[in-house]
N, C-alpha and C positions, 0 to 999 in steps of 0.2 A: 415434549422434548424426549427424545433417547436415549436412553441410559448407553455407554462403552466403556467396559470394563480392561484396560492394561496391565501389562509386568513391567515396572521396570528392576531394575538392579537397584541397589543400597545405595549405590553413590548418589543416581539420577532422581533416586525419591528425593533423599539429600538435600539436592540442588533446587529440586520444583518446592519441596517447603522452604526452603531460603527466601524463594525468589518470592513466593507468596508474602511471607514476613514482609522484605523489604521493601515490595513494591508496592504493596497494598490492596495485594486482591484477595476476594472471600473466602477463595477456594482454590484450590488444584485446579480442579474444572474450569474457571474462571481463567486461569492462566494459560493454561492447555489452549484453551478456546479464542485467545488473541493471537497466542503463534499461530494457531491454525487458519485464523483471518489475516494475518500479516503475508502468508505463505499463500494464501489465494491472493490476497493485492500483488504480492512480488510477482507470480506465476502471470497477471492479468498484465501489468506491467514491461516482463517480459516478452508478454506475445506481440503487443504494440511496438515495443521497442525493434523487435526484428519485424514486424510488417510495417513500419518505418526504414528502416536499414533497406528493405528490400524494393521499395520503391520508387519510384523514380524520381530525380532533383527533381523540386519545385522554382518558386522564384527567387531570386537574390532577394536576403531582409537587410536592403537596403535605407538609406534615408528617405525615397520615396516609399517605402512599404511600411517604414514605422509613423512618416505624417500620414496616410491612410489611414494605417489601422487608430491614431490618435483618431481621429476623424470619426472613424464610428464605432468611435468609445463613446465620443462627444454626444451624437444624433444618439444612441441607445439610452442615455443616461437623460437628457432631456425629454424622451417620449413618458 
């Protein structure tokens, strides 16, 4: 692993040992390191969400498309 050394201001040390305290992680690092994994899932997220948006309607999820998909829920779960 890699050591990154930061500044922050007095308030935000502050806040990162609070959060530490109360949420129960071991470390700074440890805390540092889920927003950082939170902020790549949101980013991952986001890209999908707009190459969604940007592409073309699919089929109506209609009554026939949720007894389908029930249908090979069904055959999946039986193999």
């Amino acid at each position: 692993m890699t050591t990154m050394n930061i500044s922050l201001p007095d308030t935000l040390k502050s806040f990162v040992d609070a959060q530490v305290a109360e949420r129960g992680y071991g470390t700074s690092s440890e805390y540092v390191r889920e927003l950082i994994r939170r902020d790549q899932d949101r980013q991952i997220l986001r890209g999908l969400l707009l190459a969604g948006a940007s592409s073309r309607p699919g089929k109506a999820a209609d009554g026939d498309y949720f007894k389908a998909l029930r249908e090979r829920v069904k055959k999946s779960g039986s193999a």
